[in-house]
C-alpha positions as CSV (number, residue, x, y, z in Angstrom):
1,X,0.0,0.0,0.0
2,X,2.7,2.1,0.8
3,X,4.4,2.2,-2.5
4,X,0.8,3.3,-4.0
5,X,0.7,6.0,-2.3
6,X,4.4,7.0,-3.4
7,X,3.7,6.5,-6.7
8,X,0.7,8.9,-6.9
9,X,2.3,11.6,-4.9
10,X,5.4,11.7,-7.8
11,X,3.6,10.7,-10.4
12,X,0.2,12.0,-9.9
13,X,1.2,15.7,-10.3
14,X,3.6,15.0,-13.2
15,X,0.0,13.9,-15.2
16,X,-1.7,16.3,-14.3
17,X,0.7,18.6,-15.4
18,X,1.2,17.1,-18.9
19,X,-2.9,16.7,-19.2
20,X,-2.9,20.6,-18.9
21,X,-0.5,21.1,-21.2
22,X,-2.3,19.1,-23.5
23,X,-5.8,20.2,-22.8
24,X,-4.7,24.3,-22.8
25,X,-1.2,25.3,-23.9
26,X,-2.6,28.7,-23.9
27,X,-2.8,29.0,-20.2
28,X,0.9,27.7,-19.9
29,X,2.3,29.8,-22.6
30,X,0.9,32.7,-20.7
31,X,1.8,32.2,-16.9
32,X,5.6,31.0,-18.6
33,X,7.5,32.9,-21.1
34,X,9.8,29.7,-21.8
35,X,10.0,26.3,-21.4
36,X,12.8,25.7,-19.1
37,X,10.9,26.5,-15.9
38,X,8.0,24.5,-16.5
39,X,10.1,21.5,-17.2
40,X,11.8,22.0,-14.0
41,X,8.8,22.3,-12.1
42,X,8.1,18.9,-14.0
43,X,11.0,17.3,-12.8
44,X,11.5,19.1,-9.2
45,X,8.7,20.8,-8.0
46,X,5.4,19.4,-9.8
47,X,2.9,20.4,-7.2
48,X,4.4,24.1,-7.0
49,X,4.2,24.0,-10.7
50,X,0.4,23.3,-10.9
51,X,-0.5,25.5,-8.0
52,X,1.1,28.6,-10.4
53,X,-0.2,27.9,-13.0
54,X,-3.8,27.5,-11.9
55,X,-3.4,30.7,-10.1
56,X,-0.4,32.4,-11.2
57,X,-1.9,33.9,-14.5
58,X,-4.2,37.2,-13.6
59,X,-1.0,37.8,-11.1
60,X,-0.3,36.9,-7.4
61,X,-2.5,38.0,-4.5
62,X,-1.7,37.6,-0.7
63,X,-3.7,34.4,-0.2
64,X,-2.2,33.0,-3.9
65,X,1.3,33.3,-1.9
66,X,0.1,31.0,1.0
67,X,-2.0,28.4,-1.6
68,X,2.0,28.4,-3.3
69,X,3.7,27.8,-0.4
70,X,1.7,25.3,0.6
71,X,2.2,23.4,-2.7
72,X,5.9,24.1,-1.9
73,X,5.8,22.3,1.2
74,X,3.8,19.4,0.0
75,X,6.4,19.0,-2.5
76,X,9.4,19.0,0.0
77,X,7.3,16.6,2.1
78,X,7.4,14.1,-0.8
79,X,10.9,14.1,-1.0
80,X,11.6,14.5,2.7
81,X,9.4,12.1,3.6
82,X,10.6,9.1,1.9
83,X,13.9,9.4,3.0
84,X,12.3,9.8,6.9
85,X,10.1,6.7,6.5
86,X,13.3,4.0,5.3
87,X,15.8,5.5,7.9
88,X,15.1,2.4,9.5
89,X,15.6,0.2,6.9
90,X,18.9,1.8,5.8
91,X,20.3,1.0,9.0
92,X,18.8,-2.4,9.0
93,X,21.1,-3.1,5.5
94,X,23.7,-1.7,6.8
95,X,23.9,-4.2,10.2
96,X,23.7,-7.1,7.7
97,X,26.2,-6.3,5.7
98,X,28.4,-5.7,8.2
């Protein structure tokens, strides 16, 4: 069960943001000028990247800023949290092979 849920949290985002793309290029073509930045936001920060695009086009407000940060921190907790939940299991390799 576990390793469902991984694979939604990094690949859930990622096809979401390539549906959108698909679906209205016009909408990413206006909230990016190129396409570096949305093809690191693919790779590194995916939630980030959808949260700005769904409300980074009419411009930033005060509450856009804490929807984006929140995206932000659900995208470090994917990557933090991996790494947090086999700390065990790292050390558990590591007795074994000792």
């Amino acid at each position: 069960m576990c390793c469902v849920v991984t694979t939604l949290i990094f690949l859930g985002p990622r096809i979401g943001i390539i549906v959108w793309y698909i679906l209205d290029p016009a909408r990413w073509q206006a909230v990016f000028d190129t396409l570096l930045l949305p093809v690191l936001g693919f790779l590194l920060l995916p939630w980030t990247t959808l949260m700005y695009v769904f409300i980074g086009a009419n411009g930033l407000s005060t509450l856009d800023w804490l929807f984006l940060a929140l995206a932000f921190l659900i995208d470090l907790s994917a990557y933090g949290g991996g790494g947090y939940g086999n700390r065990t299991r790292i050390r558990r390799v590591r007795r074994v092979r000792s």
